[in-house]
C-alpha positions as CSV (number, residue, x, y, z in Angstrom):
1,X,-104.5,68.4,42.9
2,X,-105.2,65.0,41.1
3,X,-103.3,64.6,38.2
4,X,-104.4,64.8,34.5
5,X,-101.5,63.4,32.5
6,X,-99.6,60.3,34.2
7,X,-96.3,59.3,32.3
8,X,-94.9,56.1,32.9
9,X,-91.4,55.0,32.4
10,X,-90.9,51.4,31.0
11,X,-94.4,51.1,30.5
12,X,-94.3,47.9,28.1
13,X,-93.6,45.7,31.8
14,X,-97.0,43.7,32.1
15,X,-98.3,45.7,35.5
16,X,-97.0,49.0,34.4
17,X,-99.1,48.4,30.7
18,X,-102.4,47.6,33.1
19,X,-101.6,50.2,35.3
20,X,-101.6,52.9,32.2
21,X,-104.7,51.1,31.4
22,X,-106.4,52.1,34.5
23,X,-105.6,55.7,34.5
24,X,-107.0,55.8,30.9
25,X,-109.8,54.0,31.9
26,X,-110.3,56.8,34.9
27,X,-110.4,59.3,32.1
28,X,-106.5,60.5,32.5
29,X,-103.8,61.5,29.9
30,X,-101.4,58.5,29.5
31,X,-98.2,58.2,28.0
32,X,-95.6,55.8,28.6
33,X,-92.3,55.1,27.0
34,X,-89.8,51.6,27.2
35,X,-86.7,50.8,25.5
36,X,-88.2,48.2,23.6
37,X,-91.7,46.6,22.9
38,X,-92.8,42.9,22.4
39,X,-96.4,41.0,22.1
40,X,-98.7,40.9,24.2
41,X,-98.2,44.1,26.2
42,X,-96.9,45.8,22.9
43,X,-100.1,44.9,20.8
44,X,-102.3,45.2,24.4
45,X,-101.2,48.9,24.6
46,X,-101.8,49.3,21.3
47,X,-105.6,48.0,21.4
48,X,-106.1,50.8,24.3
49,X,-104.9,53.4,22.0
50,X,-101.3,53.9,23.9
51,X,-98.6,54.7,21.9
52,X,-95.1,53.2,23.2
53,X,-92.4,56.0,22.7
54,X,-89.0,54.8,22.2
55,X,-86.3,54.5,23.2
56,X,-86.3,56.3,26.2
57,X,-85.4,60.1,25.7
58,X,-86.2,63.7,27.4
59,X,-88.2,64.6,24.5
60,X,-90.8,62.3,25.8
61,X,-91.3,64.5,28.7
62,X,-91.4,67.7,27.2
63,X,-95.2,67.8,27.3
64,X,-94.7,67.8,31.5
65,X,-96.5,65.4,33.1
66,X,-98.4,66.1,36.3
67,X,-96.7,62.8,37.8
68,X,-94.6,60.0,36.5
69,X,-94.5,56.6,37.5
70,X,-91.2,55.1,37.1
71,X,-91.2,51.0,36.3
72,X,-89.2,48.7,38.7
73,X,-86.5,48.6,36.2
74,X,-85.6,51.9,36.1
75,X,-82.3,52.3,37.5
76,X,-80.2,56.0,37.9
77,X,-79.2,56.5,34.6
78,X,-81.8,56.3,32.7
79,X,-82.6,59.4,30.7
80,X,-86.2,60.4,31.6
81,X,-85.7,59.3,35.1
82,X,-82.4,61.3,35.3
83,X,-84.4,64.7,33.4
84,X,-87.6,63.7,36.2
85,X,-84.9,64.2,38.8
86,X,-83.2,67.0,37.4
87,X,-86.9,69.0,37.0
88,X,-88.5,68.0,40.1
89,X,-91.4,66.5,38.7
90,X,-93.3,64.1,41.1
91,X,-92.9,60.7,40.1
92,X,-93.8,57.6,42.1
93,X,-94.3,53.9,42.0
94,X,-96.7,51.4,40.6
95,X,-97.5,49.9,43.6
96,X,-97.9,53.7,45.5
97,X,-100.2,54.7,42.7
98,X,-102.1,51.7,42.6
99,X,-102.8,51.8,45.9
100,X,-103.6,55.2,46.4
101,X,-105.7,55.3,43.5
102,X,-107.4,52.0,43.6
103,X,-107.4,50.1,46.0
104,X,-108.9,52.3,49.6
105,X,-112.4,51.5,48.9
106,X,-112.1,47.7,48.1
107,X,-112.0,43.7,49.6
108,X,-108.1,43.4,48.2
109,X,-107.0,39.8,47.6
110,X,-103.5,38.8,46.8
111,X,-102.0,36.1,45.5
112,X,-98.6,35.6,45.9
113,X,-96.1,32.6,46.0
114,X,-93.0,32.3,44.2
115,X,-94.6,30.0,41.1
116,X,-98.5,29.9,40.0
117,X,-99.9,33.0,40.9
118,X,-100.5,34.9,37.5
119,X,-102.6,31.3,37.1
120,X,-104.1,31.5,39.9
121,X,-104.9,35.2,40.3
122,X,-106.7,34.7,36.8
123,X,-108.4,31.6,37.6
124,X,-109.9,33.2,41.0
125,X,-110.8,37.0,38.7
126,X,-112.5,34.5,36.5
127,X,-114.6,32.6,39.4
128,X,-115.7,36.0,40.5
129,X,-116.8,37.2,37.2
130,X,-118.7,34.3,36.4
131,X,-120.5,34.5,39.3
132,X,-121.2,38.1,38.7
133,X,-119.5,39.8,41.3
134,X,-117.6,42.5,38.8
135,X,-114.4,42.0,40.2
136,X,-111.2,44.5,39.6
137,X,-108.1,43.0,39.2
138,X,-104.6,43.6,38.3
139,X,-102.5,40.6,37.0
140,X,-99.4,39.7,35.8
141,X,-100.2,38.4,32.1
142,X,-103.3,38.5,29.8
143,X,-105.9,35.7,31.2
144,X,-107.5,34.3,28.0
145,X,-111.2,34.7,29.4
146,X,-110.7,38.6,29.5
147,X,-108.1,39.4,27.2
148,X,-107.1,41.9,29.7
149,X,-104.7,41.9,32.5
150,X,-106.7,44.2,34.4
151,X,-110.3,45.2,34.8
152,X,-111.8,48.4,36.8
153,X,-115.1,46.5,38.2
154,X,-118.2,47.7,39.6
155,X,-118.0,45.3,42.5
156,X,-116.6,45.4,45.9
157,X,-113.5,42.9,45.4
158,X,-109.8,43.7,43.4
159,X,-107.8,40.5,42.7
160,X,-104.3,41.3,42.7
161,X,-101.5,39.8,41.8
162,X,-98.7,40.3,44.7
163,X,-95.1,40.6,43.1
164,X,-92.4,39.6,45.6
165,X,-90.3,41.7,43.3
166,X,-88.8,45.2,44.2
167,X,-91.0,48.1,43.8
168,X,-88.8,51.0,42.3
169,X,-85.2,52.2,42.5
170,X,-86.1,54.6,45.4
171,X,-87.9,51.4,47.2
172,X,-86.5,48.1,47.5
173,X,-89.0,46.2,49.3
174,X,-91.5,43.6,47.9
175,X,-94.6,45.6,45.6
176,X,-97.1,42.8,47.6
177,X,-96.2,45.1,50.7
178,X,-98.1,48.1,49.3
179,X,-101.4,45.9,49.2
180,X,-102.4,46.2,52.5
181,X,-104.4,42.5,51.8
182,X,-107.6,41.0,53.5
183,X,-107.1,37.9,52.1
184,X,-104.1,36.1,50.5
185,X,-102.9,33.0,48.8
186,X,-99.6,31.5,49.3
187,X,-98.9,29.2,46.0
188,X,-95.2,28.5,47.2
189,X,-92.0,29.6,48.7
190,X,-88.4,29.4,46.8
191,X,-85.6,31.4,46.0
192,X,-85.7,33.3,43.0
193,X,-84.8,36.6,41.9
194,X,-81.4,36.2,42.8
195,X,-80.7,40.4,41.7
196,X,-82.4,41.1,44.5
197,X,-82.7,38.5,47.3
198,X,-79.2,37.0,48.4
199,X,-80.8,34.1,50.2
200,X,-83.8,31.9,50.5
201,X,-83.9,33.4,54.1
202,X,-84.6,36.9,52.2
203,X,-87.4,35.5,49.8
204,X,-89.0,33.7,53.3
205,X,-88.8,37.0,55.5
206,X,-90.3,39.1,52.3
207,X,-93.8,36.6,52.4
208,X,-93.5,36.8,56.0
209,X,-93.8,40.4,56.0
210,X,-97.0,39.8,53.7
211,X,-98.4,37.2,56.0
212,X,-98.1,39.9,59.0
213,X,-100.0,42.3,57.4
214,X,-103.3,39.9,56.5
215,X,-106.0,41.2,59.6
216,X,-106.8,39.5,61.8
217,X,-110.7,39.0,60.0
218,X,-109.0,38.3,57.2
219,X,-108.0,34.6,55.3
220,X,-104.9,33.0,54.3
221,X,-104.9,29.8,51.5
222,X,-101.4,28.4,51.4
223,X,-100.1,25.5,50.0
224,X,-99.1,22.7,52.7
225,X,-96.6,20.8,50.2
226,X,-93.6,23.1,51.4
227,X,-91.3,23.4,54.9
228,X,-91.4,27.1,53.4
229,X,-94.5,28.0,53.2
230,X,-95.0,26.0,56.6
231,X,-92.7,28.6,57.9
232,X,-94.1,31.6,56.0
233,X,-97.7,31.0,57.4
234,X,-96.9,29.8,61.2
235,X,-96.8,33.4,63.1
236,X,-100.0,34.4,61.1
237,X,-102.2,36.5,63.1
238,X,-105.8,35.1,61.0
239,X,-107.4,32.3,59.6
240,X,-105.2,29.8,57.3
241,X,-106.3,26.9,55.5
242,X,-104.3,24.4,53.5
243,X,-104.4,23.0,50.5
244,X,-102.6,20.4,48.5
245,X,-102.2,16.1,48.4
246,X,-101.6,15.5,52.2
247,X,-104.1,13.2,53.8
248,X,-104.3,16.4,56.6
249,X,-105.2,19.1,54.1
250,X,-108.3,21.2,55.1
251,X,-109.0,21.6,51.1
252,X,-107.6,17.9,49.9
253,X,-106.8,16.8,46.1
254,X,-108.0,13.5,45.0
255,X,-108.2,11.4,41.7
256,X,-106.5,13.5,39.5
257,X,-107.0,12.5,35.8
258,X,-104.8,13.9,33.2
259,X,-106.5,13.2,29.8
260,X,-105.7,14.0,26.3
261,X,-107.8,17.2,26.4
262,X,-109.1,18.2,29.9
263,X,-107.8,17.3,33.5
264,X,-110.3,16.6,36.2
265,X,-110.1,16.1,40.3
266,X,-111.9,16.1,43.2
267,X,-111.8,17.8,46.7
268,X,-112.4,17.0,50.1
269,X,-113.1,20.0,52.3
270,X,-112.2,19.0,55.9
271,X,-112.2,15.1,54.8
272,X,-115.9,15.2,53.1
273,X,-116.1,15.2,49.5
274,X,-116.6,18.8,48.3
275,X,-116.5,19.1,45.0
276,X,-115.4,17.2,41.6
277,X,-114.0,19.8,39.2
278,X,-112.5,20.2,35.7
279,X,-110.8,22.0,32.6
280,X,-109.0,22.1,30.0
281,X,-105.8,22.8,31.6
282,X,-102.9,20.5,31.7
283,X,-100.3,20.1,34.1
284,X,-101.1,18.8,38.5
285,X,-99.2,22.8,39.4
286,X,-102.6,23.6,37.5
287,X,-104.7,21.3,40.0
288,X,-103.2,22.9,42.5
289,X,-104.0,26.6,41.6
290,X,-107.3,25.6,41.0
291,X,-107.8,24.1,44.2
292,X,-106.4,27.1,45.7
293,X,-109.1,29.8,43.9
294,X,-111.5,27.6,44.7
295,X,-110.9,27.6,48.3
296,X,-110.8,31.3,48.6
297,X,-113.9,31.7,46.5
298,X,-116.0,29.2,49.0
299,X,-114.7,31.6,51.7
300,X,-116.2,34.4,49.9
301,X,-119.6,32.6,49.2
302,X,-119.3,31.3,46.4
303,X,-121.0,28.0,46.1
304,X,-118.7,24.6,44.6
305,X,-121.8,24.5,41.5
306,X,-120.5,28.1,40.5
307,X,-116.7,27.4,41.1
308,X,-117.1,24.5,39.0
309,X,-118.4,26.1,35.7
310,X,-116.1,29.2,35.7
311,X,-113.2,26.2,36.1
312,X,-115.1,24.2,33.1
313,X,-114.6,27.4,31.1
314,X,-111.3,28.7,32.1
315,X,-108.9,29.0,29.0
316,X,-105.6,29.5,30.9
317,X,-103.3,32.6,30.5
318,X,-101.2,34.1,28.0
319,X,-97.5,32.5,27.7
320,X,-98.4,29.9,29.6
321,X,-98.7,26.7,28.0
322,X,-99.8,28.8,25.2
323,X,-100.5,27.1,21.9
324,X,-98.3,29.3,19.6
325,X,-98.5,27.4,16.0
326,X,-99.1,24.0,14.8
327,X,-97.6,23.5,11.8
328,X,-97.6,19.8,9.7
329,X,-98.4,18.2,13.3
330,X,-95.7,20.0,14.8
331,X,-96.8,22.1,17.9
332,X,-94.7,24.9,19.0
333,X,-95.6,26.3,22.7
334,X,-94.4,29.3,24.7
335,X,-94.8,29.6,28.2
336,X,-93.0,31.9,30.7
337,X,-90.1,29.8,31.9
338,X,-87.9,31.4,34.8
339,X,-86.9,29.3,37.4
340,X,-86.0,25.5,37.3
341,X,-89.0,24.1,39.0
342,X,-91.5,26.0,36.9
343,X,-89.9,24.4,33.7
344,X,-89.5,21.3,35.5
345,X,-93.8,21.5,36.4
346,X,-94.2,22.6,32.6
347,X,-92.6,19.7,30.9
348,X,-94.0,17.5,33.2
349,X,-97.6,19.0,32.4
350,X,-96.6,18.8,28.4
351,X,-95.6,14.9,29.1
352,X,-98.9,14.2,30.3
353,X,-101.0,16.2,28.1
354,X,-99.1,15.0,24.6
355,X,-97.5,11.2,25.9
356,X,-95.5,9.0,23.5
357,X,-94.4,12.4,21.4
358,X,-90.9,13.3,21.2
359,X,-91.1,16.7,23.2
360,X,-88.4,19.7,22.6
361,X,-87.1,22.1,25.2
362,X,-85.6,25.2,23.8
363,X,-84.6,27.4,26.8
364,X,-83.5,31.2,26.7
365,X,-82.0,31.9,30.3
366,X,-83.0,35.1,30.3
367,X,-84.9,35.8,34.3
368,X,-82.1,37.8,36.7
369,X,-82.3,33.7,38.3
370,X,-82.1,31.8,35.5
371,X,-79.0,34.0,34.2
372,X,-76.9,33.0,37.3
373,X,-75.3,29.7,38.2
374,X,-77.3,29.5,41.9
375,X,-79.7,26.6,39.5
376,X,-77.1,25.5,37.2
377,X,-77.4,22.0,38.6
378,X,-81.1,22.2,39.3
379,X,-81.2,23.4,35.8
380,X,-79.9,20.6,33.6
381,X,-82.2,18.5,35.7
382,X,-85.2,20.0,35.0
383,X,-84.7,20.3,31.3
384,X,-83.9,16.3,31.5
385,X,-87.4,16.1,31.3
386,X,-87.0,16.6,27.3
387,X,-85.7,14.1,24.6
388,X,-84.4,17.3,22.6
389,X,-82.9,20.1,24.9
390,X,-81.3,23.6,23.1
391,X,-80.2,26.1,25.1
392,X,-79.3,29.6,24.5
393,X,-76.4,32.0,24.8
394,X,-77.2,33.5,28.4
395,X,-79.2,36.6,27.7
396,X,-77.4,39.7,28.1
397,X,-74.5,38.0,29.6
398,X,-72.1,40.7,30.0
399,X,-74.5,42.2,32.6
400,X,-73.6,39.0,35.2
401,X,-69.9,39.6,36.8
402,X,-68.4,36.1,35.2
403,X,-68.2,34.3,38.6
404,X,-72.1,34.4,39.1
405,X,-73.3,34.0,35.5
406,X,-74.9,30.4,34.4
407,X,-72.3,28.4,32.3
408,X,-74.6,26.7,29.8
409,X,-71.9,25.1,28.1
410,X,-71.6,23.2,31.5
411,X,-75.0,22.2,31.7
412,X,-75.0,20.7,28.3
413,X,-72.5,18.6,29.3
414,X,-74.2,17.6,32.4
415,X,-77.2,16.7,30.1
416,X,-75.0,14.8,27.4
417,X,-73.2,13.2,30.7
418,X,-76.7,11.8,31.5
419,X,-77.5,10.2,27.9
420,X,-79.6,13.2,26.9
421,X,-79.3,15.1,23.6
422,X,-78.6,18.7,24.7
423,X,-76.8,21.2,22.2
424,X,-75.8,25.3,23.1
425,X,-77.0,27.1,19.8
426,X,-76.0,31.4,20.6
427,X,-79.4,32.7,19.2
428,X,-83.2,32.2,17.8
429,X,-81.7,32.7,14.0
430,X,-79.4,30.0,14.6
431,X,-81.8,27.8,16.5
432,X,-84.3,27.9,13.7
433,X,-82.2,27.1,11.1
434,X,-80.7,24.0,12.5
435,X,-83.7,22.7,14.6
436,X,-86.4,22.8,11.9
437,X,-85.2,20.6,9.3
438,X,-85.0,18.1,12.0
439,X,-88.4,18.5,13.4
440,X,-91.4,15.7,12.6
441,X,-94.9,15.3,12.4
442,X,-95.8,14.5,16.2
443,X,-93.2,16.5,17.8
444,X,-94.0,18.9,21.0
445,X,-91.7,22.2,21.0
446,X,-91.9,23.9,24.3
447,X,-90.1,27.6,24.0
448,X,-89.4,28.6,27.2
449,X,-88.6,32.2,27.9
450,X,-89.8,35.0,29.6
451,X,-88.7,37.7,26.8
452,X,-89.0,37.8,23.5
453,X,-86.1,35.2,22.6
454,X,-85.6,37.1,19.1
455,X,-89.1,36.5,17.7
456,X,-88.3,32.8,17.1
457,X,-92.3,32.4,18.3
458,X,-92.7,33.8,14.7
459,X,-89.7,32.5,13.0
460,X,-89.8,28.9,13.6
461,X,-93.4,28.8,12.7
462,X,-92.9,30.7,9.3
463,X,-89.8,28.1,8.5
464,X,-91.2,25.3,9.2
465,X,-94.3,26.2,6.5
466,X,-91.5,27.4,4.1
467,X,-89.5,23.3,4.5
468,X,-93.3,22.3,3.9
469,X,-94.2,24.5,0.6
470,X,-90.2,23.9,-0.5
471,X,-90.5,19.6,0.3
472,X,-94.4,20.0,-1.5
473,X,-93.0,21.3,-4.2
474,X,-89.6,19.7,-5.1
């Protein structure tokens, strides 16, 4: 029998919110309950008319549920999962229900790669709604153009965005694996999520797996900037074509501009010029997504005219280089830092989009990498990139054993050692209060966190117009 009331447990993680978006969209019951909820999936659930029940507790089961889906951070323990055990009510994963549910009827295209692919999974959802061909599509964040991480389209194609990540606490292997693809992108290959993958050889053997399942019909985009994702693609059983800078790329980048307010490029397909594109996007990681929708959208007939409007019109993603406040000619950005090189690409995107001003990088290490020492040194020298660097008390430090748990006191002084201003201040509150004051007109703040980082989003905002109406005043 089908169920008629789904309850999901963390349901404020971004693909557990769209997937209880679905199901309400298919006419279901939903509920959902998370230990804690935070913009955007907080106020997203809340503009579908799901109500977030917290914190977690057995009274938010007592109206039984025909299944549950339990979030990939569930761990034993947890109080509804424990009273789902305990009743023997069917529960199963995101990935399982999605599949089952969604997907057996449809063209499924995943994006995958270790950095870029919430981008570039919104980017490519957006090139196939602009052309009209009603996409669905499941991604992790809010792409501006929708304002909707998912969408249940009348067309034959669902854009998906693969997670290398683990699935649930009954099934440890990569949620991409569920997807059964016919087509894939491969953005890029590092080690990350170092909770769940002990080695770069783990991360590589997980996109392997994904590469092995592609038919042999189907298409695989990858990135030819990387000895990983060389590796990752060799053994593939279909198509692949390559993208990137190299004079041997099938889909080649040329004459990148990076202007005050839009970035443009061309491409040569197989040496010919192709296309010239733009947007208002900054950063060349951006370039390179873009290249890579492109490429996948041409192999689903979609003409470079068409691929070049939708990019012309592409407003980028939530918590991505996302515009927060600007406030006396101070602007304050968050974007969705969790791993060295993707803060590293960000900064360098902010450097070229706002040169000659004094740019800020206040960092929360709060990603299960980020929170370890296996960056530490890679760490200090992405954040180099800044003139002003703060970092934060490691996020719920007492949840790393000691021996694998970033020292950030060491990589301030690893940033001090190298003539850089760097300062460890424990908190948002405290960050605030002594950062503000010293702020000026002209300076960039880039917030980089994937959490909530205390609400300083709101907070520094709100005290920098208090200094203003105080100074104004006086």
């Amino acid at each position: 029998m089908k169920p008629k009331h789904v309850h999901l447990i963390g349901i404020c993680g971004t693909a557990m919110a769209s997937l209880a978006g679905m199901l309400k969209q298919r006419g279901l019951q939903v509920t959902g309950s998370d230990a804690a909820a935070y913009p955007p999936m907080s106020d997203f659930l809340a503009s579908l008319g799901i109500s977030i029940l917290q914190p977690f507790s057995q009274a938010n089961l007592q109206a039984r549920p025909d299944l549950v889906v339990v979030g990939n951070a569930i761990s034993r323990g947890n109080v509804e999962l424990e009273f789902v055990l305990d009743q023997r009510i069917p529960f199963q994963s995101l990935p399982r229900v999605l599949h089952d549910e969604f997907l057996l009827d449809k063209e499924r295209l995943v994006v995958a790669g270790t950095h870029g692919k919430t981008t570039t999974s919104s980017m490519l959802a957006w090139i196939f709604q602009h052309t009209g061909r009603a996409p669905s599509f499941l991604i992790g964040g809010i792409p501006e153009n929708f304002g909707s991480s998912f969408a249940l389209g009348s067309g034959h194609d669902f854009i998906l965005e693969g997670d290398e990540y683990d699935t649930a606490f009954f099934d440890k292997g990569p949620k991409f694996l569920h997807y059964f693809p016919d087509a894939v992108i491969l953005t890029s290959v590092e080690f990350d999520h170092a909770d769940i993958y002990k080695n770069l050889d783990e991360v590589k053997t997980a996109f392997k797996r994904l590469v092995n399942l592609v038919p042999r019909r189907g298409l695989l985009v990858a990135w030819d900037g990387h000895s990983n994702v060389d590796e990752c693609v060799s053994r593939a059983f279909c198509r692949v074509e390559r993208y990137g800078f190299a004079e041997s790329s099938g889909w080649r980048i040329t004459d990148v501009e990076h202007l005050p307010a839009v970035t443009r490029w061309s491409v040569l397909r197989d040496g010919k010029i192709w296309a010239g594109f733009e947007f208002p996007l900054a950063g060349e990681y951006n370039v390179l997504n873009a290249t890579a929708a492109a490429a996948m959208a041409a192999n689903y007939g979609i003409g470079s005219d068409a691929i070049a409007e939708a990019l012309r019109e592409f407003r980028s993603v939530k918590r991505r280089l996302e515009v927060k406040a600007e406030v006396n000619g101070i602007t304050i950005i968050d974007d969705f830092a969790h791993h060295p090189t993707a803060i590293a690409q960000t900064l360098k995107a902010l450097r070229a989009r706002y040169a000659g001003r004094r740019l800020w990088a206040i960092l929360e290490p709060r990603s299960n990498t980020l929170r370890r020492k296996v960056f530490q040194q890679e760490l200090a020298q992405s954040l180099s990139l800044a003139e002003e660097i703060i970092l934060a008390d490691v996020f719920r430090s007492e949840a790393i054993p000691e021996h694998e748990r970033l020292d950030p006191t060491a990589v301030v002084a690893d940033l001090s050692a190298s003539g850089k201003r760097a300062r460890l201040l424990s908190n948002a509150d405290v960050i605030v209060e002594t950062i503000a004051p010293e702020l000026r007109s002209g300076d960039v703040v880039a917030i980089l966190s994937n959490g909530g980082f205390g609400g300083i989003y709101e907070k520094l905002p709100a005290k920098l117009k208090l200094l203003h109406e105080v100074g104004t005043t006086a």
